[in-house]
VOBA-203580 format. One record per residue: residue number from 1; residue in one letter; z, x, y of N, C-alpha, C in turn. Coordinates in steps of 0.02 Angstrom, whole numbers. Example, Ala and Ser with C-alpha at 12.3 -4.5 7.8 and 13.67 -1.06 7.14 Angstrom:
BEGIN
LUMZA n res nz nx ny caz cax cay cz cx cy
LUMZA 1 a 390 660 -284 390 615 -225 390 660 -165
LUMZA 2 s 354 642 -112 357 684 -53 394 645 2
***
This chain:
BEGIN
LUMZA n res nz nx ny caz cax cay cz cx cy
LUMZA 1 x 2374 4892 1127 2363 4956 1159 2381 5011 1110
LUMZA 2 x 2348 5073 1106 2329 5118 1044 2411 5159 1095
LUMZA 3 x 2442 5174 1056 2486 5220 1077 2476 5327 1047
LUMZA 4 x 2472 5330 1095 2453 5418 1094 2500 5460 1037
LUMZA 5 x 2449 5484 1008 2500 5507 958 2537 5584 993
LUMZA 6 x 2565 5619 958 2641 5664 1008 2590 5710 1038
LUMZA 7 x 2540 5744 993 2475 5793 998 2424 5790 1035
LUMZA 8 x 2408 5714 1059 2350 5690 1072 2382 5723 1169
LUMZA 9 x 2297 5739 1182 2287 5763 1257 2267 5710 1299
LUMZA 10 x 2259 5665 1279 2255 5586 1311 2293 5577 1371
LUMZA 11 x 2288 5563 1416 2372 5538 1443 2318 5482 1506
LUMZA 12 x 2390 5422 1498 2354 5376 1530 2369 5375 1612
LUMZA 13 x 2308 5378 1653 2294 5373 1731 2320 5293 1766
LUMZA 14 x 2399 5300 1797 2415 5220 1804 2364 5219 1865
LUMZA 15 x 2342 5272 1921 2289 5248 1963 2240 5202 1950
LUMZA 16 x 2190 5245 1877 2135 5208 1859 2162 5147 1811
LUMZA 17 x 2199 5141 1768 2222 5075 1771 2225 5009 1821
LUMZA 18 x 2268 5037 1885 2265 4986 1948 2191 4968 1978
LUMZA 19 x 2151 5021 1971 2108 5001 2000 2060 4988 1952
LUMZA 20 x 2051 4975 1888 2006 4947 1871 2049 4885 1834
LUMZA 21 x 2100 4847 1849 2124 4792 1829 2124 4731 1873
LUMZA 22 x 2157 4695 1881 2164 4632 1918 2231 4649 1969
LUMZA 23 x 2256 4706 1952 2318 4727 1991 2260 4778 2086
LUMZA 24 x 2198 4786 2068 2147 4807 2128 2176 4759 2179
LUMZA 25 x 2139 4682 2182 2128 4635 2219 2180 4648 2276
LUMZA 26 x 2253 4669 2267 2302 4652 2331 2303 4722 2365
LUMZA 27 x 2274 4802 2330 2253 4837 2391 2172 4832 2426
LUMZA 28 x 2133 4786 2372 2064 4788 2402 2067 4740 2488
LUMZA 29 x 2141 4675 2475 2123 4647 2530 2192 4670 2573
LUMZA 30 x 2196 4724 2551 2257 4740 2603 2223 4804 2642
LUMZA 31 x 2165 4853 2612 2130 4883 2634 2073 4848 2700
LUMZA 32 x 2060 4793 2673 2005 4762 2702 2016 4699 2767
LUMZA 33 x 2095 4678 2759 2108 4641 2796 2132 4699 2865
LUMZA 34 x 2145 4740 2847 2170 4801 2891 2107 4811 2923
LUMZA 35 x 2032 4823 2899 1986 4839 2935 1974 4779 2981
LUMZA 36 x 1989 4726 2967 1974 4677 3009 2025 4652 3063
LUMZA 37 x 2085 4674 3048 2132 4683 3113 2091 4715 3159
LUMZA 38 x 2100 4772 3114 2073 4828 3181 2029 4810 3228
LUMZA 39 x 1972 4806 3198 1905 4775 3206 1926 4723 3259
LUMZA 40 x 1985 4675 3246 1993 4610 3307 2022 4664 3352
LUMZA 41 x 2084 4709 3369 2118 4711 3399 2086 4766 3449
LUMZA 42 x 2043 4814 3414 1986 4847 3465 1940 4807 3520
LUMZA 43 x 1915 4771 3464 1883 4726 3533 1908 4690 3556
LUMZA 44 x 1965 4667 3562 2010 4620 3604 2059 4630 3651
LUMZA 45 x 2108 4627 3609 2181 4652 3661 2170 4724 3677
LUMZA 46 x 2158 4773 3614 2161 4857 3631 2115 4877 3679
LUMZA 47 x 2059 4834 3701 2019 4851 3769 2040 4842 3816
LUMZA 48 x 2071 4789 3836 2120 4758 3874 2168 4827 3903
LUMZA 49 x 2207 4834 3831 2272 4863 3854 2242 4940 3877
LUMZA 50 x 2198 4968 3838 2160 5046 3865 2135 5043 3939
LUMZA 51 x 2104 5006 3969 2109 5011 4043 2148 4998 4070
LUMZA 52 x 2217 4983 4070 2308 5025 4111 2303 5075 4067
LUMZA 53 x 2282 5141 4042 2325 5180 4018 2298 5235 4095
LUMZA 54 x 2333 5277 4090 2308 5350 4110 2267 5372 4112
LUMZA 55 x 2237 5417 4142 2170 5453 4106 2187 5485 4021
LUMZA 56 x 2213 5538 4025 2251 5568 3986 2250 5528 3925
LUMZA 57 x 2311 5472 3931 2309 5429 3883 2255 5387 3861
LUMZA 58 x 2192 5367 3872 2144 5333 3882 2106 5374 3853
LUMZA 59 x 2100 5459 3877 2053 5493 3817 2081 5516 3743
LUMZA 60 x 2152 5496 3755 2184 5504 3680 2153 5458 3636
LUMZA 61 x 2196 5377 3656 2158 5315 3660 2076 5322 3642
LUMZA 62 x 2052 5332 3650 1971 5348 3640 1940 5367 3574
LUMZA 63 x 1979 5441 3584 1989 5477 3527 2013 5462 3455
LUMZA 64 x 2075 5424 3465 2095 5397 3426 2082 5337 3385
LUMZA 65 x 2051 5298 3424 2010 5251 3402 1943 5265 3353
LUMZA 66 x 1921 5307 3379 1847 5325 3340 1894 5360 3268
LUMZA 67 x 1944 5379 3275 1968 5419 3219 2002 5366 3169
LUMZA 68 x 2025 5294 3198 2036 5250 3160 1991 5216 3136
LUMZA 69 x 1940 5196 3167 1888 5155 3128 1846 5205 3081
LUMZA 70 x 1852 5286 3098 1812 5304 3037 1841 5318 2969
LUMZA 71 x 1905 5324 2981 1962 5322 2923 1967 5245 2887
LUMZA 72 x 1977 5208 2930 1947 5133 2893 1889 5126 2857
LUMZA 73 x 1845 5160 2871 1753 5146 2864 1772 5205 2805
LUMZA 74 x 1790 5244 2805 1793 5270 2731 1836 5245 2662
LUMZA 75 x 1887 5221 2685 1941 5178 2644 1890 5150 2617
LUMZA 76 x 1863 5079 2674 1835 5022 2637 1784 5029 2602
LUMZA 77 x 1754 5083 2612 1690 5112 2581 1709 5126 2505
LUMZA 78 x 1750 5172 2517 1798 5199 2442 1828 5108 2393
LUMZA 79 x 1848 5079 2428 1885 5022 2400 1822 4969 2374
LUMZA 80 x 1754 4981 2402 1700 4924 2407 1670 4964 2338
LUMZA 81 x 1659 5032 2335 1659 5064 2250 1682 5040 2222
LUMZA 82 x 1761 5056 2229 1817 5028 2172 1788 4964 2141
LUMZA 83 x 1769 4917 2190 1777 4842 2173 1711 4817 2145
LUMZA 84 x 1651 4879 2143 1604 4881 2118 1614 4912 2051
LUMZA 85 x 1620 4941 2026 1641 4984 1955 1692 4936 1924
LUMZA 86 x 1741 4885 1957 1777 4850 1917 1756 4775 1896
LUMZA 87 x 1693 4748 1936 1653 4718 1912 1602 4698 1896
LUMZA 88 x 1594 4785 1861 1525 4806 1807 1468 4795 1859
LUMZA 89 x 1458 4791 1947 1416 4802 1966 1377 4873 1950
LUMZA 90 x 1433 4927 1950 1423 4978 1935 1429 5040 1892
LUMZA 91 x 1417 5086 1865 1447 5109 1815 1494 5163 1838
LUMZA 92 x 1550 5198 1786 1611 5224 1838 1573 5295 1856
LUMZA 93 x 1501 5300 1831 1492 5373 1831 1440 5361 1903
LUMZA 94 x 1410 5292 1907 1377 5280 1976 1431 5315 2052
LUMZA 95 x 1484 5262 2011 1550 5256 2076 1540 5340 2098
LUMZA 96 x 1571 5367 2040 1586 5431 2037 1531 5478 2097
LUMZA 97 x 1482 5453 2080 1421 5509 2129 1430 5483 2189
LUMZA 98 x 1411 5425 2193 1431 5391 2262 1477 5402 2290
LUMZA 99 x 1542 5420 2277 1595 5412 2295 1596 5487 2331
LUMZA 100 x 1564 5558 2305 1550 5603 2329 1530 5585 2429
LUMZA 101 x 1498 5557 2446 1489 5537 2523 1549 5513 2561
LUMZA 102 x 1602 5508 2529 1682 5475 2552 1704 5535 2565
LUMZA 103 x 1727 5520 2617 1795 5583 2645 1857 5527 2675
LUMZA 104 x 1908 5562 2625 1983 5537 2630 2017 5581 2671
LUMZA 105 x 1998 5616 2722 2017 5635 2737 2033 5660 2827
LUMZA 106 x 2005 5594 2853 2011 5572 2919 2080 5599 2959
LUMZA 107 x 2074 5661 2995 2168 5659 3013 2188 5641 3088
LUMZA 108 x 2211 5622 3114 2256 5601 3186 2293 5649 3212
LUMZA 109 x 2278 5644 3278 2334 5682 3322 2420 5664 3303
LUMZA 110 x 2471 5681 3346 2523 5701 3322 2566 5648 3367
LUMZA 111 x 2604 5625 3358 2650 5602 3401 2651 5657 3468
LUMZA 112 x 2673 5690 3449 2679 5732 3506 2632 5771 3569
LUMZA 113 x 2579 5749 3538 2513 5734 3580 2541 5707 3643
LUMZA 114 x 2517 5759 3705 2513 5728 3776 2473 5656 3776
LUMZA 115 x 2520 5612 3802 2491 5562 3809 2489 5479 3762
LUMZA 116 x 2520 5522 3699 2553 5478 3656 2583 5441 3649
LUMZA 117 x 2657 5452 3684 2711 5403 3711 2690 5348 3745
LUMZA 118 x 2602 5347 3758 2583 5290 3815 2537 5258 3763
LUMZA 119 x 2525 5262 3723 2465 5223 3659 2524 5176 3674
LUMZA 120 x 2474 5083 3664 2500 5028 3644 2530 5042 3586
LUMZA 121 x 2578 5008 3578 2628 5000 3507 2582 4965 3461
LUMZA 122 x 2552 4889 3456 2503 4875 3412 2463 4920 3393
LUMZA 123 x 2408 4969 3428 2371 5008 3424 2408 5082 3377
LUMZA 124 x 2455 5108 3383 2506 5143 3352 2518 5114 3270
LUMZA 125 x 2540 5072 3290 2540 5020 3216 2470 5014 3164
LUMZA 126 x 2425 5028 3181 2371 5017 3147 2355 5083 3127
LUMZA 127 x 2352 5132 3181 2337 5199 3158 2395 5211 3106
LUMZA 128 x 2472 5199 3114 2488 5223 3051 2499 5182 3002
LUMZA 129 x 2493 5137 3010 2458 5096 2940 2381 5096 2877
LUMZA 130 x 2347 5147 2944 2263 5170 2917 2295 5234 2875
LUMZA 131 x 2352 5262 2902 2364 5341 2862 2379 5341 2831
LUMZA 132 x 2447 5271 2815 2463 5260 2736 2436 5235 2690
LUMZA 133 x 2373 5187 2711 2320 5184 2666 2278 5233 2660
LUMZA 134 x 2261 5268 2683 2212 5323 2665 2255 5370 2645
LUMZA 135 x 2303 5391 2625 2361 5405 2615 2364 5396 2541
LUMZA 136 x 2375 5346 2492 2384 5304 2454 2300 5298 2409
LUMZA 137 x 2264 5292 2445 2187 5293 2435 2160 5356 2399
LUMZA 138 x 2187 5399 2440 2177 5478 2417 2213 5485 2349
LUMZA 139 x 2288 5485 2346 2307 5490 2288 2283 5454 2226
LUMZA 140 x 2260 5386 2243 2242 5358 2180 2159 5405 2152
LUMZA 141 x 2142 5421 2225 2065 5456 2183 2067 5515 2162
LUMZA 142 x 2127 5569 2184 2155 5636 2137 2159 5617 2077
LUMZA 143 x 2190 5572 2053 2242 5545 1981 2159 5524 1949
LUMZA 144 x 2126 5487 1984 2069 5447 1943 2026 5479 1920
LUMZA 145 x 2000 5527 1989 1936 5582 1966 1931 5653 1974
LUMZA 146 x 2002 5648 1980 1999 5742 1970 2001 5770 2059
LUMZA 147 x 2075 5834 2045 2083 5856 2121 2031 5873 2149
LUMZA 148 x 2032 5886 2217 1954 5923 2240 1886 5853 2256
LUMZA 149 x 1910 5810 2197 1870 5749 2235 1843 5711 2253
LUMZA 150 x 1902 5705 2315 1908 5675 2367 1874 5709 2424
LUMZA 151 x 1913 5781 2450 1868 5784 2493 1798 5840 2469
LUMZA 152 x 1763 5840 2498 1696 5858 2478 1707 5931 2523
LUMZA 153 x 1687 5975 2518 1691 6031 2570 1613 6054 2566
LUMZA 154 x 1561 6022 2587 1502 6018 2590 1502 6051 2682
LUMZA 155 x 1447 6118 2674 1447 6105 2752 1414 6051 2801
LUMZA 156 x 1425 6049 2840 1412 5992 2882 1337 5992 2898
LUMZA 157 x 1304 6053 2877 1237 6033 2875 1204 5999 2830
LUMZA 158 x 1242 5979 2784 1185 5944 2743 1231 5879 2757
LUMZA 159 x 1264 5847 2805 1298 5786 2830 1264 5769 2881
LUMZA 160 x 1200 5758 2896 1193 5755 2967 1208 5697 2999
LUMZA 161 x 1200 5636 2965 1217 5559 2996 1271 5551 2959
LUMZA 162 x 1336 5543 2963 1393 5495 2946 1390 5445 2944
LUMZA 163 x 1363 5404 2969 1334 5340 2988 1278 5315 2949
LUMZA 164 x 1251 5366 2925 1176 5342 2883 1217 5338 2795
LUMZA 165 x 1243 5381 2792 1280 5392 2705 1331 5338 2717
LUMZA 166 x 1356 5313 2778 1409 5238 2749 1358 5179 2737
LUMZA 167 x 1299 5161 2789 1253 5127 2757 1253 5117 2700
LUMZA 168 x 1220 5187 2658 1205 5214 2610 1241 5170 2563
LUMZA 169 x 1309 5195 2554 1375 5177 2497 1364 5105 2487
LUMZA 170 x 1383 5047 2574 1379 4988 2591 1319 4953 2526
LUMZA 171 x 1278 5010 2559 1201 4951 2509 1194 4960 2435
LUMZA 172 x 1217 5036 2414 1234 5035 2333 1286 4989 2336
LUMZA 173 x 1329 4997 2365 1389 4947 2333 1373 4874 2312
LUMZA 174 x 1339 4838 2351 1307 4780 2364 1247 4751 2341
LUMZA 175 x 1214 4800 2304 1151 4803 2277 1174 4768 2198
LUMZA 176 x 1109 4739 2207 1084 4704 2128 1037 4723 2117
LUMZA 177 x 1070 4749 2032 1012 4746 1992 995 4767 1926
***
């Protein structure tokens, strides 16, 4: 490894290091095993447990849910780049444009939200486990590609499907060729 001389404007990014090394793999499946909790515990037990809640709590619950799986769905989106650019599926300047359709920036109600004290504890657990990864996610893509981004401040008119641009990412990511 070339060591920087005292002058040199170089300075090395341990983000982009982690993520383009073999040190990726244990947040790619710690990102991704998290989407698939979720993913079980929504359709399973957390349906279950949301019809006893409250009204109140139930449209928190609701709410909250759609706000966790889209904070997941951007992580893994962001992490399914990463893992594309680190093995030369893609190039880092592909990642880079692509990566423009990611927003890290999914936020949650408050503890102190009416109705809060009544969210399942599992369900609690996941949402703040999604924040410290997206949390963590964000910082590594400040350090990697420059402040600003992450989130995109595009108005929302030229966003019209959220749903169509994760496609989108999914099938570059996945694409051969």
């Amino acid at each position: 490894m070339n060591e920087p001389s005292k002058g040199s404007a170089k300075t090395v990014k341990l983000a982009e290091r982690r993520v383009f090394s073999q040190s990726f793999k244990p947040l790619y499946q710690e990102g991704m095993g998290l989407v698939e909790q979720a993913a079980e515990y929504l359709d399973g037990k957390g349906r279950a447990e949301a019809k006893k809640l409250s009204r109140l709590a139930a449209t928190l619950y609701a709410a909250e849910s759609m706000r966790l799986t889209t904070r997941l769905m951007q992580v893994a989106s962001w992490l399914l780049l990463q893992r594309a650019a680190n093995s030369g599926e893609m190039t880092r300047d592909q990642v880079a444009s692509e990566k423009s359709k990611v927003r890290l920036d999914t936020a949650s109600a408050h503890d102190e939200a009416a109705g809060w004290a009544e969210l399942p504890k599992d369900f609690l657990d996941l949402v703040n486990r999604s924040l410290r990864l997206q949390a963590l996610v964000r910082r590594m893509d400040e350090e990697i590609y420059g402040d600003g981004a992450v989130v995109d401040m595009q108005p929302m008119g030229r966003r019209p499907n959220p749903v169509s641009d994760q496609i989108s990412l999914l099938n570059t990511a996945f694409a051969r060729g």
